[in-house]
C-alpha positions in Angstrom: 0.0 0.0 0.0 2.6 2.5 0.7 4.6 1.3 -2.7 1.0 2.7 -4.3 0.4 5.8 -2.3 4.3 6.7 -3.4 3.3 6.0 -6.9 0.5 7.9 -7.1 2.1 10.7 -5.1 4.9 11.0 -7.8 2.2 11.0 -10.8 0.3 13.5 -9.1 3.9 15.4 -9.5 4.8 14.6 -12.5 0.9 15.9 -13.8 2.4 19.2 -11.6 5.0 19.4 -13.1 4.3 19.0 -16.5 1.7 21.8 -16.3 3.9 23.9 -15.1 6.4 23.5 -17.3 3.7 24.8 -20.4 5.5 27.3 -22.6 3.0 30.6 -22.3 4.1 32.6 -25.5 2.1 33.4 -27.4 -1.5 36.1 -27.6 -3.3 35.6 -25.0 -6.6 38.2 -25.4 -9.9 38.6 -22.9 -12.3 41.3 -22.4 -12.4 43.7 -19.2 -16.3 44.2 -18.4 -16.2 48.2 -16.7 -19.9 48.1 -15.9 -22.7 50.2 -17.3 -22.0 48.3 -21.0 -18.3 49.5 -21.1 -16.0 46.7 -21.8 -12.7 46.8 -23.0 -10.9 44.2 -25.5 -7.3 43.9 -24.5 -4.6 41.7 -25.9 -1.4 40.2 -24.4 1.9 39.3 -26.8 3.9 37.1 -25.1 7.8 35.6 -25.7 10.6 34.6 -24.6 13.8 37.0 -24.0 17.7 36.4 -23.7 18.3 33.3 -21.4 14.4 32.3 -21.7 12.8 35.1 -19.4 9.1 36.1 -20.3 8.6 39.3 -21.8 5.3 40.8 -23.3 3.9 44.0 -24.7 -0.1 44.4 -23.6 -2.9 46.5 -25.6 -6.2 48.2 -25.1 -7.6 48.2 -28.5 -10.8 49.5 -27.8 -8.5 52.9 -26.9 -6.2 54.7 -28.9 -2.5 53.8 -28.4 0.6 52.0 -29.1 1.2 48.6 -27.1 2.6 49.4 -23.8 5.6 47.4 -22.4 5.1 45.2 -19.7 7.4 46.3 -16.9 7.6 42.5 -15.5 5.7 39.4 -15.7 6.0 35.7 -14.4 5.2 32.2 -14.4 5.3 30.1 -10.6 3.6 27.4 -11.2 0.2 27.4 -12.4 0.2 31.2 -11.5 0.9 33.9 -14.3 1.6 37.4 -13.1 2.7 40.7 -14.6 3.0 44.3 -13.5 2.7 47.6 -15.9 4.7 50.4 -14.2 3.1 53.0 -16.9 -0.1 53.2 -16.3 0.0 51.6 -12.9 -1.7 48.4 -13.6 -1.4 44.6 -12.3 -2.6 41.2 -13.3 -2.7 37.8 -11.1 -4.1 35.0 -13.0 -4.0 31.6 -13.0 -3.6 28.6 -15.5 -6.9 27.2 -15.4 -6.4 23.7 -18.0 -3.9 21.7 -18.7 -3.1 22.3 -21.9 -2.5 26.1 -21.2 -4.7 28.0 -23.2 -7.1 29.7 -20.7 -5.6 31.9 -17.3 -8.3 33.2 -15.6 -7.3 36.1 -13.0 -7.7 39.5 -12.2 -6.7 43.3 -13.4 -6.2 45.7 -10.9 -5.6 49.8 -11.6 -5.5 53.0 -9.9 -5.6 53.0 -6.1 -7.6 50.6 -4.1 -11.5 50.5 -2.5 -12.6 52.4 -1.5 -11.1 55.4 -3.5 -10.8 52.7 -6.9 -12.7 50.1 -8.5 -10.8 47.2 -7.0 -10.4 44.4 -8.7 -11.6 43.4 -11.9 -12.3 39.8 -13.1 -10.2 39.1 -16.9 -9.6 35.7 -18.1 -7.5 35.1 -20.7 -7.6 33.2 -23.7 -4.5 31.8 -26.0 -5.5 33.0 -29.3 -4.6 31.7 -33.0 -4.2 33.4 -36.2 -7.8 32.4 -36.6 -9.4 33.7 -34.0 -6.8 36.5 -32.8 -8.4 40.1 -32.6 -6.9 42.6 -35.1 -4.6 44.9 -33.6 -5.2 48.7 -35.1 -2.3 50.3 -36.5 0.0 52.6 -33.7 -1.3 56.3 -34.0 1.4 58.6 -35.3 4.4 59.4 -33.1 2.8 63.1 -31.5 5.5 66.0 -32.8 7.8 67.3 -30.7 7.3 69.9 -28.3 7.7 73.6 -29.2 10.9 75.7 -28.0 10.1 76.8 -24.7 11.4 80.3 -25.9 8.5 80.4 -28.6 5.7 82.9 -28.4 2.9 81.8 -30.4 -0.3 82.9 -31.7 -3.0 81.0 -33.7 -2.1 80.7 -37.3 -6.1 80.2 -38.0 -8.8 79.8 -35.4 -12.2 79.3 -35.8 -14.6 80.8 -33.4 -18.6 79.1 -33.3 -21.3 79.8 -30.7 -21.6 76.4 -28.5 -24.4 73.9 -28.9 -26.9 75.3 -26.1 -27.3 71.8 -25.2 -23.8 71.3 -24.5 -22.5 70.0 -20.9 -19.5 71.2 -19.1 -16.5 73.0 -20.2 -12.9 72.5 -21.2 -9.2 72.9 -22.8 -7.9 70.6 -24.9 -4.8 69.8 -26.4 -4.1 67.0 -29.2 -0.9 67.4 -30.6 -1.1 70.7 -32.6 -4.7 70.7 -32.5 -5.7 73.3 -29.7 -9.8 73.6 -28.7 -11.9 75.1 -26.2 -15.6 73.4 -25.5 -18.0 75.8 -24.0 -16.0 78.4 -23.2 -17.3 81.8 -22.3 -15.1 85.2 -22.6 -14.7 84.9 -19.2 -13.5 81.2 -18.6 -11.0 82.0 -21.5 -9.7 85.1 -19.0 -9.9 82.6 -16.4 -7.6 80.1 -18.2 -5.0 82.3 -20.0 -4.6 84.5 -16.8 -4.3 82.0 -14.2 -7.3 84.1 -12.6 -10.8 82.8 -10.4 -13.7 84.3 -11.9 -14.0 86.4 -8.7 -10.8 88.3 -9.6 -12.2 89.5 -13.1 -13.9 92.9 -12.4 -16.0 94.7 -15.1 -17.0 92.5 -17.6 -20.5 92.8 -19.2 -22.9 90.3 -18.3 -22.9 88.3 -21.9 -19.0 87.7 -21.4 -20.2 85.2 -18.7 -23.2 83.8 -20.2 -22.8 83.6 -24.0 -20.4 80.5 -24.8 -18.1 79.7 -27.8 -16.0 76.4 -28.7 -12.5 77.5 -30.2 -10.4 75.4 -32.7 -7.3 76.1 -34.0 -3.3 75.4 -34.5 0.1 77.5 -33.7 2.0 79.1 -36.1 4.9 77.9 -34.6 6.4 74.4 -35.5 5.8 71.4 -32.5 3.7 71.2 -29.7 2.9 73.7 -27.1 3.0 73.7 -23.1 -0.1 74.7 -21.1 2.1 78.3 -20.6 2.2 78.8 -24.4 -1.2 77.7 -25.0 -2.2 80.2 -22.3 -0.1 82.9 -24.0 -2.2 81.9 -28.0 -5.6 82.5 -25.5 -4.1 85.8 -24.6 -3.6 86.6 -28.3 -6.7 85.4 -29.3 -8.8 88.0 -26.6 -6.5 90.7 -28.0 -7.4 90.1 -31.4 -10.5 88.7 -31.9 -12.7 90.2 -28.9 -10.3 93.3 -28.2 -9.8 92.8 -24.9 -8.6 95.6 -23.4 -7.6 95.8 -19.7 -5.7 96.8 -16.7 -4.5 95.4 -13.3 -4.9 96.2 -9.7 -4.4 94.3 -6.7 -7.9 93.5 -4.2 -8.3 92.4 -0.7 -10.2 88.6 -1.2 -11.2 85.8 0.5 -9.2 83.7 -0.8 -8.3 79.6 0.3 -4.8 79.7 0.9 -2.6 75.9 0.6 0.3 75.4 3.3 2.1 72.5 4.0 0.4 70.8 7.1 2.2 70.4 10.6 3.3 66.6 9.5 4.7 67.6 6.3 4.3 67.3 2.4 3.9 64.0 1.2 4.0 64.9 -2.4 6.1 62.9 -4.6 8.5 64.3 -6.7 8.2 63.7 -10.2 10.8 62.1 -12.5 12.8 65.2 -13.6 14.2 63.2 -17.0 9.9 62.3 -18.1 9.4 66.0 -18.8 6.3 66.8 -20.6 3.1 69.0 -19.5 1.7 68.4 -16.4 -1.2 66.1 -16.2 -4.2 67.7 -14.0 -7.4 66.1 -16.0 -10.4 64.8 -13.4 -11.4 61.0 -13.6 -14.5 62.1 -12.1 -15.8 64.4 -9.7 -14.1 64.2 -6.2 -10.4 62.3 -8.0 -7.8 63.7 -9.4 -4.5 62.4 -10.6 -1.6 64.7 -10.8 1.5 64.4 -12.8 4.6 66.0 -13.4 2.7 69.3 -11.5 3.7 71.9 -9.4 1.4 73.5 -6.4 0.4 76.6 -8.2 -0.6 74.4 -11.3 -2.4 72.2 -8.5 -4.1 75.7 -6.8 -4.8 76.8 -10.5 -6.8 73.7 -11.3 -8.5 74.2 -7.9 -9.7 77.2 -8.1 -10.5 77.7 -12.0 -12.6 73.8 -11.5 -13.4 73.1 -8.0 -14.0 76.0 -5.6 -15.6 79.4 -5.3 -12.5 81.5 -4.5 -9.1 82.2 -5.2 -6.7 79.3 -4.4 -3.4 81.0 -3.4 0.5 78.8 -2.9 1.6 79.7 0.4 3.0 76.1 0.7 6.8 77.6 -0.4 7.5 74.0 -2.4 9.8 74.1 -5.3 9.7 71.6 -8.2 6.7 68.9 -9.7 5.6 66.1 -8.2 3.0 63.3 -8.6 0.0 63.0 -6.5 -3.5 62.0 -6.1 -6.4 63.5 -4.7 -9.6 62.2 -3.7 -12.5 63.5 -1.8 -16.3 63.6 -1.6 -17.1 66.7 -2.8 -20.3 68.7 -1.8 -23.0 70.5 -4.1 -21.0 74.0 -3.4 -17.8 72.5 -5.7 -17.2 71.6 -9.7 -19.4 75.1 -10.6 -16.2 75.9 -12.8 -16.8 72.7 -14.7 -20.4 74.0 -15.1 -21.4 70.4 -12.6 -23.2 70.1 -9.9 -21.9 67.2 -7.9 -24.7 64.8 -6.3 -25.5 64.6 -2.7 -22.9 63.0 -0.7 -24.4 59.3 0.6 -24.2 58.8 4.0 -21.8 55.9 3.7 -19.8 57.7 1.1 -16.2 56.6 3.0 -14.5 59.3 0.9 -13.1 62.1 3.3 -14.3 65.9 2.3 -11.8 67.7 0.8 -10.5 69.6 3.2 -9.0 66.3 5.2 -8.6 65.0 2.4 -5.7 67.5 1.4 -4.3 67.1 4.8 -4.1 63.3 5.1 -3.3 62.4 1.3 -1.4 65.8 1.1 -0.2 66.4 3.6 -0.9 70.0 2.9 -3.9 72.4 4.7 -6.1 73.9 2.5 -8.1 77.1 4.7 -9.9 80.2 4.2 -8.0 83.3 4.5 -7.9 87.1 3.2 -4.9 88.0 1.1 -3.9 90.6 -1.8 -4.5 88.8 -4.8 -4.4 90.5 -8.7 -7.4 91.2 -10.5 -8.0 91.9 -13.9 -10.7 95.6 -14.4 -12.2 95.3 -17.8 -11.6 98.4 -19.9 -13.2 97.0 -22.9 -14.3 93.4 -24.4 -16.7 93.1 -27.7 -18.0 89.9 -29.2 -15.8 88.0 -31.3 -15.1 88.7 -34.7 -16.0 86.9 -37.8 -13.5 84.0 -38.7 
């Protein structure tokens, strides 16, 4: 009996072992269900480097993009994992069959519950030239950026009334393609002056309520930072409305950032990534930041989120990566043109003001201070394009 019971012990290991010595190279593809009848096809090339380590290049092809490199992945056993350091996502799967064609597992981005989605459920299938997905075509490498000494203007903008049913408001940059959505005379003050609405004094009343989308490119070669895309706004009011001005400085309540009594825990960016900074909302209440200073960070908050200035008292130097997420109440996002909805009484988000103290480590509280504001000398509707 024991002969037996050793037999079948080293069968049992041999089965082991056989399955995990599969060979996983190959494309392995599955489909990431997001909820609310969003799901997302995403692809998985895998091979085999110098001295046999895996390597693999994963893709979203639902979304527009190149394949991203995976930063590491594994096989232990029966269990596959693999880490993407760029856009801060993780798999944990498992071979589920013997003759390695199915890992079922699960992807897991952004920060954890209750702030994130947690985990999501994505099995993967090993796919043949038959049944593979079609990869689309890499988009275009983007152009380089623009001399940071160039001053430009628009080399041809267009200038339309808005849709009236249109929601929200925004800047956009794609490549050399520069647009506003929504945009009244006012939020374009707001955005190429670093200004809240609250320091704009003077303006006549359509400036605020009539809004326009803008389209255009530079006349300068490459593409241009958030300060030079400020500066064509600039031109653009000049030109095409006739903005004319002047500046004084006001006494306003204003929210003033320090750093808090424990310290900053802001992480400094990597100097050699370069780039613009990346301040776009996921959603009302979460915001990523990347390569950013504080005064880009204050300019976000007080052109989006709140109904003052937002003054950088905190004294820090340099860009650094963050992320921010609160419950927000109905009295934030008017500068988005939202209204956020009620907060639920288990909502386990903190409001914001803890929330830039304990994720922060920065205080964010009301204060008076002399702030700039801009006195409207004279502003007409735009100009014909």
């Amino acid at each position: 009996m024991k002969a037996l019971t050793r037999w079948m012990i080293t069968l049992a290991a041999l089965s082991v072992s056989t399955l995990f010595a599969q060979d996983i190279s190959g494309t392995w593809q599955g489909t990431l269900h997001l909820g609310a009848g969003r799901d997302l096809r995403t692809v998985l090339k895998i091979s085999k480097g110098d001295g046999g380590a895996l390597k693999a290049v994963f893709y979203s092809i639902d979304q527009p993009g190149a394949g991203i490199p995976v930063s590491a992945i594994s096989l232990q056993g029966t269990t596959v994992k693999m880490a993407i350091a760029a856009i801060g996502g993780t798999y944990e799967g498992k071979l589920a069959n013997t003759d390695a064609t199915l890992i079922t597992g699960f992807w897991s981005q952004g920060p954890p519950p209750p702030q994130g989605p947690g985990p999501i459920a994505l099995d993967l299938t090993l796919a043949n030239e038959q049944t593979a997905w079609a990869i689309p075509d890499p988009p275009p490498p983007p152009p380089p950026p623009m001399a940071k000494d160039a001053t430009p203007s628009f080399e041809v903008a267009t200038i339309k009334p808005s849709n009236p049913a249109a929601q929200g408001k925004g800047f956009r940059t794609r490549g050399r393609n520069l647009s506003t959505l929504n945009t009244s005379v006012a939020d374009l003050i707001v955005f190429a002056y670093g200004l809240h609405p609250h320091q704009i004094i003077g303006a006549p009343g359509w400036a605020e309520t009539e809004k326009y989308d803008v389209a255009g490119v530079p006349d300068k070669p490459g593409t241009p930072n958030v300060e030079q895309f400020k500066l064509m706004i600039q031109k653009l009011l000049a030109d095409r409305f006739q903005l004319k001005f002047h500046k004084e400085k006001k006494e306003l309540t204003v929210y003033a950032i320090t750093v808090g009594k424990t310290g900053s825990k802001l992480s400094p960016s990597d100097a050699s990534a370069g780039g613009n900074p990346g301040l776009f909302f996921r959603g009302l209440g979460d915001l990523p930041a990347k390569n950013a200073t504080v005064a880009e960070f204050a300019d976000v908050m007080q052109s989006a989120v709140l109904d003052r200035p937002v003054v950088d008292q905190t004294g820090l130097k340099g860009r650094f990566d963050f992320t921010l997420t609160w419950a927000p109440d109905e009295n934030q996002f008017a500068g988005l043109g939202a209204k956020p909805p009620a907060v639920a009484d288990n909502d386990p988000r903190p409001n914001l003001f803890t929330a830039f103290q304990d994720q922060l480590g920065l205080k964010l509280e009301s204060t008076k201070a002399q702030v700039d504001v801009i006195v409207i000398d004279h502003v007409d509707k735009p100009s014909e394009n």
